[in-house]
N, C-alpha and C positions, 0 to 999 in steps of 0.2 A: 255654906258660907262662901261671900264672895270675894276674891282677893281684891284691896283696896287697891293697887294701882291699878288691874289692868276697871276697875270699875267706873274709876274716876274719868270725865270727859275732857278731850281733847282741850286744847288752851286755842283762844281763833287765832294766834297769829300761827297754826300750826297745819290751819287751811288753808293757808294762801297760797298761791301761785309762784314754785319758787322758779327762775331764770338760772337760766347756763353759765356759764362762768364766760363761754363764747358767746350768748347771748347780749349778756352787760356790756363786753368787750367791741361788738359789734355797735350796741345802741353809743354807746361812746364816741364812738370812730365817727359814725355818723352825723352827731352834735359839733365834733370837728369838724370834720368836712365843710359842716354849715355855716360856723364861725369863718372859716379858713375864706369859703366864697365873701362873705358880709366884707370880708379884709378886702378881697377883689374889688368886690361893688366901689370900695371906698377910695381905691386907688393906693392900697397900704402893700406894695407888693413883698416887699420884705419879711410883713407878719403872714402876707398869705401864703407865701412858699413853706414857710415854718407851721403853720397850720393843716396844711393840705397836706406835708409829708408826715408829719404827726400821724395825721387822719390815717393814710396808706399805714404806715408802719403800725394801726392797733387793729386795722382791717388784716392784714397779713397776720397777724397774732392769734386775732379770734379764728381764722382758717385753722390756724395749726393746734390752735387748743380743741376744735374739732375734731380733727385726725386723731391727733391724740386721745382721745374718747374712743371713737371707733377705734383703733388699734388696740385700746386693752379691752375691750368685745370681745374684740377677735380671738385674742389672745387668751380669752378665757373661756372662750369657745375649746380652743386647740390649736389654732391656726396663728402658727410661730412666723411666718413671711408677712412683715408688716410695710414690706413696700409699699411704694407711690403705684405701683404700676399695676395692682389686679391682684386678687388674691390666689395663690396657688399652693 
């Protein structure tokens, strides 16, 4: 007899391709970025400095929500030195 969950088939939304959380964060930054330029193009310098450091400051994010990844790897590896500077 076969047990009914594990029988039952996958649901598709459970195929899909899921993204990083630094991923999303990344594609973001970048739609900013592009907005922030379009401000330039337009001569909107006010909205494009606010734009462009938006942009920076979700680029910086998605970096450190990477580390952040890596470091509890590591850390579950065994390796408690989670410096910037090289694993040791």
């Amino acid at each position: 007899m076969k047990d009914a969950r594990i029988s039952m088939p996958l649901a598709p939304t459970q195929f899909k391709d899921k993204k990083t959380r630094a991923e999303k964060v990344m594609a973001k930054s970048k739609i900013t970025a592009a907005r922030g330029e379009k401000a330039v193009d337009e001569g909107r310098d006010e909205k494009a400095t606010r734009l462009l450091k938006k942009a920076a400051r979700q680029e910086t994010r998605s970096i450190r929500v990477e580390e952040r990844i890596e470091d509890r790897k590591l850390k579950k590896r065994g390796f408690n030195n989670t410096s910037r500077d090289g694993i040791a």
